[in-house]
Gaussian input, Z-matrix of N, CA and C with variables (Angstrom, degrees):
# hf/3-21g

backbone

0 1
 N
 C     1     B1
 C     2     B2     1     A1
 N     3     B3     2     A2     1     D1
 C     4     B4     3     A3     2     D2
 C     5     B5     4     A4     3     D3
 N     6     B6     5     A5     4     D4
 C     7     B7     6     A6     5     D5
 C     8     B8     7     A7     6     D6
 N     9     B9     8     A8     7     D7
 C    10    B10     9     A9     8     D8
 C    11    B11    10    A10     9     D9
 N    12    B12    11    A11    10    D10
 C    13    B13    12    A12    11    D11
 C    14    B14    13    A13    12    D12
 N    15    B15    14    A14    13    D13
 C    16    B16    15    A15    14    D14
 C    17    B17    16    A16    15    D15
 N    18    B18    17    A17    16    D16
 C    19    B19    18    A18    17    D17
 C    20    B20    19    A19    18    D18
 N    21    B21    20    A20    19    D19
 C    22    B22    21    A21    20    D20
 C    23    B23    22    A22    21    D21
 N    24    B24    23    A23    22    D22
 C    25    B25    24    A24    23    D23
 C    26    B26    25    A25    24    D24
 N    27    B27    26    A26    25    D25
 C    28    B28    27    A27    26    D26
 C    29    B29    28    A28    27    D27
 N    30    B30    29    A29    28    D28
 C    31    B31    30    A30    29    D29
 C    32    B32    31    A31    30    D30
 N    33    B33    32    A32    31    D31
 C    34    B34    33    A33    32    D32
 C    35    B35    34    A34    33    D33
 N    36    B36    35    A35    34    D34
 C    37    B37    36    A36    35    D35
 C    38    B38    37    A37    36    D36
 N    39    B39    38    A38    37    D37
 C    40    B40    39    A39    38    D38
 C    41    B41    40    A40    39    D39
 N    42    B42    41    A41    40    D40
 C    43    B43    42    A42    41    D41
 C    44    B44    43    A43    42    D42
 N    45    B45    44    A44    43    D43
 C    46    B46    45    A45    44    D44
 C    47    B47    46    A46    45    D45
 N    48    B48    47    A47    46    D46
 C    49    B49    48    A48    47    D47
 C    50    B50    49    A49    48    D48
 N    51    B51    50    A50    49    D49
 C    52    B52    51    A51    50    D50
 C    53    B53    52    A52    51    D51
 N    54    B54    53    A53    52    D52
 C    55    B55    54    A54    53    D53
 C    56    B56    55    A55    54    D54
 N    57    B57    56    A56    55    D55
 C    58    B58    57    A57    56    D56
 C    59    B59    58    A58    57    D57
 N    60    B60    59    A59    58    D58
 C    61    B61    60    A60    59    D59
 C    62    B62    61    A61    60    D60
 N    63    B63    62    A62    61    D61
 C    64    B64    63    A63    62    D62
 C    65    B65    64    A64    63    D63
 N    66    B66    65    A65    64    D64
 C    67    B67    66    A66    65    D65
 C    68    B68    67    A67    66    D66
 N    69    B69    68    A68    67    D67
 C    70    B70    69    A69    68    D68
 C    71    B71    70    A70    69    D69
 N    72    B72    71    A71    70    D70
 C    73    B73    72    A72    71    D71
 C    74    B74    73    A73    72    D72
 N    75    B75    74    A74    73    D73
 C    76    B76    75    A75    74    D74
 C    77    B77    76    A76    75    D75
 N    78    B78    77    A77    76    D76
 C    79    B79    78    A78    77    D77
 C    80    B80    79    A79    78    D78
 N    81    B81    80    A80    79    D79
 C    82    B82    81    A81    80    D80
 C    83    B83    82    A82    81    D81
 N    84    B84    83    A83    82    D82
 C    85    B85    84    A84    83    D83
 C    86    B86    85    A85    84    D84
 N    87    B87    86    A86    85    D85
 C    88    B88    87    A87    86    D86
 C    89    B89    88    A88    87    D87
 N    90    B90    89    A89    88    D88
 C    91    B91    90    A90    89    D89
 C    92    B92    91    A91    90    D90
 N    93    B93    92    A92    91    D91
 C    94    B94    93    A93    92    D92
 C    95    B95    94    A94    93    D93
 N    96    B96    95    A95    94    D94
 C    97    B97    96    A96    95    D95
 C    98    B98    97    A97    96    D96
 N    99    B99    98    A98    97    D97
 C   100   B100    99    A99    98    D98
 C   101   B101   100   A100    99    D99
 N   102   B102   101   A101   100   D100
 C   103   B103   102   A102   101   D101
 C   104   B104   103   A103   102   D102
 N   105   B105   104   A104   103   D103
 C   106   B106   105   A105   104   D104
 C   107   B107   106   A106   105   D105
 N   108   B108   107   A107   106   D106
 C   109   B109   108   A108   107   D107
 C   110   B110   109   A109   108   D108
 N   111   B111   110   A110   109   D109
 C   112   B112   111   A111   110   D110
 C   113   B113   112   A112   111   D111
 N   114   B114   113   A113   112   D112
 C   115   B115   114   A114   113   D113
 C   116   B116   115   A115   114   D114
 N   117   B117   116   A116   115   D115
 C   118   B118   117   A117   116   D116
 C   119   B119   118   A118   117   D117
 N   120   B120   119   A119   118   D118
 C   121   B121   120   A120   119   D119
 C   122   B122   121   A121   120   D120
 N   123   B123   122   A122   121   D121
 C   124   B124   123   A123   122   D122
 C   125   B125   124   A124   123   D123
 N   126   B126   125   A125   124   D124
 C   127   B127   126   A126   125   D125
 C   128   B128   127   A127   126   D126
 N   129   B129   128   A128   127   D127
 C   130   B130   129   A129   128   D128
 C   131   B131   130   A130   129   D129
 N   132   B132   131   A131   130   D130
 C   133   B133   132   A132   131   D131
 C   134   B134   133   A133   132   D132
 N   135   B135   134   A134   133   D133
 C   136   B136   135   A135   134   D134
 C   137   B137   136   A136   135   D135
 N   138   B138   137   A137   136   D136
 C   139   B139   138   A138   137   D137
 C   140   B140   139   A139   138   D138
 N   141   B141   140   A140   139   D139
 C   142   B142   141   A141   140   D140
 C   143   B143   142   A142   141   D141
 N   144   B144   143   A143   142   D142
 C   145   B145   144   A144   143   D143
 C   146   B146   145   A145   144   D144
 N   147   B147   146   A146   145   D145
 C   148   B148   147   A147   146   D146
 C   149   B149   148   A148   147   D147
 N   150   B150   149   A149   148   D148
 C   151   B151   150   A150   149   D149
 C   152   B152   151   A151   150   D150
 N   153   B153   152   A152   151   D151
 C   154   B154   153   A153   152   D152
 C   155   B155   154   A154   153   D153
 N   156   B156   155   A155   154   D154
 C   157   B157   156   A156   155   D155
 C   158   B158   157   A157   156   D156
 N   159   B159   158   A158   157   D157
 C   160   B160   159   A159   158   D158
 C   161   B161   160   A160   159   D159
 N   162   B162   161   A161   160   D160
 C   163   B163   162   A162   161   D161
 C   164   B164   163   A163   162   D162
 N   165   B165   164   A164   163   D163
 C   166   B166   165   A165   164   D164
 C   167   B167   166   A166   165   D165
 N   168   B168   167   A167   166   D166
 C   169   B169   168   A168   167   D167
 C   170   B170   169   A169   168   D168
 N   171   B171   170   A170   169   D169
 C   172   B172   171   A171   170   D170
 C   173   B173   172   A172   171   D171
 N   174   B174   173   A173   172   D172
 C   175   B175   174   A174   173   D173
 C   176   B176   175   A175   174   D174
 N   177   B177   176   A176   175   D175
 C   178   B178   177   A177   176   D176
 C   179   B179   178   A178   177   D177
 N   180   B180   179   A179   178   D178
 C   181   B181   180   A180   179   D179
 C   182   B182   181   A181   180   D180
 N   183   B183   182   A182   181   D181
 C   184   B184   183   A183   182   D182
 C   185   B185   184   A184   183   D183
 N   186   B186   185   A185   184   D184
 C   187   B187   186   A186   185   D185
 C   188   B188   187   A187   186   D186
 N   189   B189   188   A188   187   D187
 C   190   B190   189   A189   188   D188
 C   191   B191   190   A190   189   D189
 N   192   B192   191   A191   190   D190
 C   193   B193   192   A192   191   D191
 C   194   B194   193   A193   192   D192
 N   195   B195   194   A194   193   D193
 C   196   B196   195   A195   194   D194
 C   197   B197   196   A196   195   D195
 N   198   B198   197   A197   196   D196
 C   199   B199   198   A198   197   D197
 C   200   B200   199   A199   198   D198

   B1=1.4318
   B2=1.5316
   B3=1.2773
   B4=1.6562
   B5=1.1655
   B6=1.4288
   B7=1.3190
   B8=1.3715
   B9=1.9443
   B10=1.6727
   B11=1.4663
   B12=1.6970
   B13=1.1887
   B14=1.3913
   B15=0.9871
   B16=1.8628
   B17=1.4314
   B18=1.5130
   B19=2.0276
   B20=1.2812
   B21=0.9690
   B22=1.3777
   B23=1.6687
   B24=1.4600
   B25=1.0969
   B26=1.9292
   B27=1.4433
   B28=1.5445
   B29=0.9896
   B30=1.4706
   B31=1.6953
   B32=1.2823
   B33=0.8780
   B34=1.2563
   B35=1.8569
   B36=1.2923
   B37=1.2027
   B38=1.3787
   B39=1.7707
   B40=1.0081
   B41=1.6516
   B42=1.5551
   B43=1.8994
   B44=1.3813
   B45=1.6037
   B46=1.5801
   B47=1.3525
   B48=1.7471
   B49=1.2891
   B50=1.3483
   B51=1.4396
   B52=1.6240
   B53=1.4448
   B54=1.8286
   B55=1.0575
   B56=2.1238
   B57=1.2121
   B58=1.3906
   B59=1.5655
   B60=1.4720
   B61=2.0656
   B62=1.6696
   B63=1.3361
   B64=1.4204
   B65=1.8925
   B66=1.6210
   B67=1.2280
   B68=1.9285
   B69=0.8627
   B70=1.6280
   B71=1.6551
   B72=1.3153
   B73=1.2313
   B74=1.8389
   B75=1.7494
   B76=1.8421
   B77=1.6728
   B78=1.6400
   B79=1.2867
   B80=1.7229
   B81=0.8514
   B82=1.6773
   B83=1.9391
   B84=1.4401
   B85=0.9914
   B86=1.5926
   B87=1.4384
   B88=0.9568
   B89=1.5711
   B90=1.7039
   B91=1.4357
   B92=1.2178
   B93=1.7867
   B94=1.2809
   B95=2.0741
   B96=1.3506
   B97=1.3002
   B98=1.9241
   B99=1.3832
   B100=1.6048
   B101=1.6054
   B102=1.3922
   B103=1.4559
   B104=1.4856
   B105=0.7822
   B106=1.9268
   B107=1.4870
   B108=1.2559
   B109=1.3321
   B110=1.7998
   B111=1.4804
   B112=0.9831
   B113=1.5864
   B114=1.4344
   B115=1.5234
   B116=1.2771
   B117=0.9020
   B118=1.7544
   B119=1.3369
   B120=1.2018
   B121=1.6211
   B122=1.6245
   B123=1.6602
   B124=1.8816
   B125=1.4945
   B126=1.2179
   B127=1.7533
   B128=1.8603
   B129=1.2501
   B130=1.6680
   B131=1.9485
   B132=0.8825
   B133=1.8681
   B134=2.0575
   B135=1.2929
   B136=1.5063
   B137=1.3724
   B138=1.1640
   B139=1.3377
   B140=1.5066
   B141=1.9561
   B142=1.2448
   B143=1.9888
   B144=1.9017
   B145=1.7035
   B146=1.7177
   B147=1.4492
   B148=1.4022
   B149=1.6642
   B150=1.6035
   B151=1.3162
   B152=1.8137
   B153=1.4592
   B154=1.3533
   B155=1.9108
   B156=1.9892
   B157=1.1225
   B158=1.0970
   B159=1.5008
   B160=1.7351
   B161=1.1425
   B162=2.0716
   B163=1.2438
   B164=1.9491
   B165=0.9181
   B166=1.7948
   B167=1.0004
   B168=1.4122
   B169=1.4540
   B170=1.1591
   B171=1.1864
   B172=2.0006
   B173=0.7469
   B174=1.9492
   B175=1.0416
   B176=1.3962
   B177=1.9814
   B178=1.1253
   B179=1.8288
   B180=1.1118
   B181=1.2497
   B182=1.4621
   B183=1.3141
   B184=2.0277
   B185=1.6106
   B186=1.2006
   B187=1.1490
   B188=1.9207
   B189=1.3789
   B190=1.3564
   B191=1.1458
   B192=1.2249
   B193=1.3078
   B194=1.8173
   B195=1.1883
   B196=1.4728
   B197=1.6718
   B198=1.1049
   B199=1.7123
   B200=1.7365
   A1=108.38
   A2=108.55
   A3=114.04
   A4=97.52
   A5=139.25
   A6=144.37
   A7=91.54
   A8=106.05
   A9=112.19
   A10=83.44
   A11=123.24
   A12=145.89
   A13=127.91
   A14=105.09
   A15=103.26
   A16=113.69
   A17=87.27
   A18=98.67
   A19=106.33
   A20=154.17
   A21=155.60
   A22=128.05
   A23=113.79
   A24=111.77
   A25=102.41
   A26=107.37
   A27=114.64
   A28=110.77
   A29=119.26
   A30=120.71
   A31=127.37
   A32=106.47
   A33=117.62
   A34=120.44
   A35=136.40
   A36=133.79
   A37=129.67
   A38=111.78
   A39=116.81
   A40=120.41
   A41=96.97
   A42=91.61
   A43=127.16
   A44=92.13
   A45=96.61
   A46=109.58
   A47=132.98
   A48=121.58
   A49=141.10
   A50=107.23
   A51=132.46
   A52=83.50
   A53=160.00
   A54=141.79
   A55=113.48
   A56=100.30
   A57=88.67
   A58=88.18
   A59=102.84
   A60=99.85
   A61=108.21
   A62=101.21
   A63=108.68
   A64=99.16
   A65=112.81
   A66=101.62
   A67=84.83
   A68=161.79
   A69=164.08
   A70=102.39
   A71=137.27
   A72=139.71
   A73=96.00
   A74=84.35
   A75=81.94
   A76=142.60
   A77=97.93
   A78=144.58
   A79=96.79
   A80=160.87
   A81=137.19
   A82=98.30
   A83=99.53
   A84=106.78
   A85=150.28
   A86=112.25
   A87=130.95
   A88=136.50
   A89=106.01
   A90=115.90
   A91=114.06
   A92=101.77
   A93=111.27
   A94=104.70
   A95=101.62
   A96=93.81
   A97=84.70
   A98=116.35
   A99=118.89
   A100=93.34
   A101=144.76
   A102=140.21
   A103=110.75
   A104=104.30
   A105=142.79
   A106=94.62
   A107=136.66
   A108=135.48
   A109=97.00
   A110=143.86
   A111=167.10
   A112=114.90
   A113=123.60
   A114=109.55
   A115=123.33
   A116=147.83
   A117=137.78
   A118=138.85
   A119=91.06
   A120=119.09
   A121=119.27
   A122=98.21
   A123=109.88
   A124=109.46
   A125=86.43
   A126=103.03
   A127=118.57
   A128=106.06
   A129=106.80
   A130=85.82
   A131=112.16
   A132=73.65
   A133=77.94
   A134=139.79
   A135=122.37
   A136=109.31
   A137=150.55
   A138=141.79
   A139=113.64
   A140=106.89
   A141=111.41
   A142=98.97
   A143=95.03
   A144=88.63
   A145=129.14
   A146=113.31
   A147=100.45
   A148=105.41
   A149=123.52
   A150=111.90
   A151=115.28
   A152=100.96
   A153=112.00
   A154=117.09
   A155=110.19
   A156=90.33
   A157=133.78
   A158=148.20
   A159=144.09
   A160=67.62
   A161=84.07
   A162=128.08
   A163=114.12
   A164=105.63
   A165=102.94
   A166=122.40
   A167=147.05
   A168=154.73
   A169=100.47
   A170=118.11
   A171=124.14
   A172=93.87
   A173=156.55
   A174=133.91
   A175=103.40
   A176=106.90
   A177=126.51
   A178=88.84
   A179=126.45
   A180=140.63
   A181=113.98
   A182=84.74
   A183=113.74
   A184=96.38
   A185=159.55
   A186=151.18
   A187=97.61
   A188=162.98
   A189=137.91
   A190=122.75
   A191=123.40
   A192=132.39
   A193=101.97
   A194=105.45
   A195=121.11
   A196=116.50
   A197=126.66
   A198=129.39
   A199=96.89
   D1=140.28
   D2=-175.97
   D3=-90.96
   D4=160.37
   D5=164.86
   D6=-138.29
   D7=124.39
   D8=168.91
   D9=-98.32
   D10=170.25
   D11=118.89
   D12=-103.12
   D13=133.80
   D14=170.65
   D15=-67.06
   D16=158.65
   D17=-179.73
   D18=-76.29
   D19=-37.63
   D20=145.84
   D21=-94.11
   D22=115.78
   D23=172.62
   D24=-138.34
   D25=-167.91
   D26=-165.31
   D27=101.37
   D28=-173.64
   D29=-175.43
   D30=-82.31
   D31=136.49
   D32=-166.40
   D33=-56.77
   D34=150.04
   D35=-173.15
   D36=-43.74
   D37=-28.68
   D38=176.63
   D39=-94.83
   D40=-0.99
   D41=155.30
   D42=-118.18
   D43=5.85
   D44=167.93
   D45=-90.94
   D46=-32.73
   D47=140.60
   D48=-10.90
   D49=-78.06
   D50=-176.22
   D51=-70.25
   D52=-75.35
   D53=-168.44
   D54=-42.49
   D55=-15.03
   D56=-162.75
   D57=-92.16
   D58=-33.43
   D59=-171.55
   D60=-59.24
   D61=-28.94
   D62=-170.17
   D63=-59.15
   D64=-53.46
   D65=-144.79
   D66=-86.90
   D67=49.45
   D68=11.28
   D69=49.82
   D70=-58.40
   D71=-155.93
   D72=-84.82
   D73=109.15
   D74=177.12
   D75=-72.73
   D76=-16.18
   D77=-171.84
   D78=-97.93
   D79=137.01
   D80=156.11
   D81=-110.50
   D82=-40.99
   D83=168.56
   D84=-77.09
   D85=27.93
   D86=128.26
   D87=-121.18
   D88=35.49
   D89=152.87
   D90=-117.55
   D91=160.84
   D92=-171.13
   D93=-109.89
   D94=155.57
   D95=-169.07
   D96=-120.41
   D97=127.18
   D98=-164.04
   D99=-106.17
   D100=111.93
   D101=-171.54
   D102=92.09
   D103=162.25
   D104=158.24
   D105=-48.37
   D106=79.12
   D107=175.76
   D108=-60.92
   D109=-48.29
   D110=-125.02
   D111=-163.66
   D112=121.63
   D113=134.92
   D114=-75.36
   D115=43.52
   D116=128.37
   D117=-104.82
   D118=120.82
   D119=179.11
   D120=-34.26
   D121=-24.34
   D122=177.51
   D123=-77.73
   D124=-57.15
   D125=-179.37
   D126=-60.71
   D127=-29.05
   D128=-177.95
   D129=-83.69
   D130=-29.60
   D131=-144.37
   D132=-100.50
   D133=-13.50
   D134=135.63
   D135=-34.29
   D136=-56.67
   D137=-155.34
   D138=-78.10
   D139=-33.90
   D140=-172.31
   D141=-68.09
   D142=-47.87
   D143=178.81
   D144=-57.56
   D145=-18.45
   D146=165.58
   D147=-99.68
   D148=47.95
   D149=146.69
   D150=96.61
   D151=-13.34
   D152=-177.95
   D153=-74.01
   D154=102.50
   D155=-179.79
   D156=-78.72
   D157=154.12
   D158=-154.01
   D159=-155.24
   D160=132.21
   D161=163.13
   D162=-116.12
   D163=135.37
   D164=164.80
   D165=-54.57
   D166=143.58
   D167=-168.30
   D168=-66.36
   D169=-40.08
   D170=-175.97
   D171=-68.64
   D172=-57.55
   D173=-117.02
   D174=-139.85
   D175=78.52
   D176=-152.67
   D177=-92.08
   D178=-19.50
   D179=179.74
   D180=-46.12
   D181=-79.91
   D182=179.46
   D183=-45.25
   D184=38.79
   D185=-144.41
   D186=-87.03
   D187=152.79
   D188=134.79
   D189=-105.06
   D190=140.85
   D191=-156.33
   D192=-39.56
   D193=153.44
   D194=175.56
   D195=-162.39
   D196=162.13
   D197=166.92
   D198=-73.49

C-alpha cells in the first residue's frame, strides 16, 4: 500500500485564527463559544479547561449568560 501525505496539512487558517482570538480573551469564562469551533477532541476540551463555555449550534436556546 502506498501512503501519500500532503505538504501541508493541520487546521486550517480560519481555526488557527479564531484559536489565537480566543487565547487574547482574558476572562474565557465569561465567553460563549456557539458551534464546533474545531473537530478535535484536544483542542475542545483545552478550551472547556480554561473556562470557555460551548454551546451546540442547535441549541441556540440553552444560551448562558456571557459579555
Amino acid at each position: 500500500m502506498l501512503v501519500l501525505f500532503p505538504a501541508a496539512y493541520g487546521m486550517c487558517f480560519g481555526v488557527k485564527d479564531a484559536i489565537s482570538a480566543l487565547d487574547q480573551i482574558e476572562s474565557p469564562e465569561t465567553s460563549t463559544i456557539w458551534g464546533e469551533l474545531v473537530h478535535n477532541p484536544e483542542v475542545t476540551s483545552n478550551l472547556a479547561r480554561r473556562g470557555f463555555k460551548q454551546v451546540k449550534e442547535t441549541d441556540r436556546a440553552s444560551f448562558p449568560d456571557s459579555e
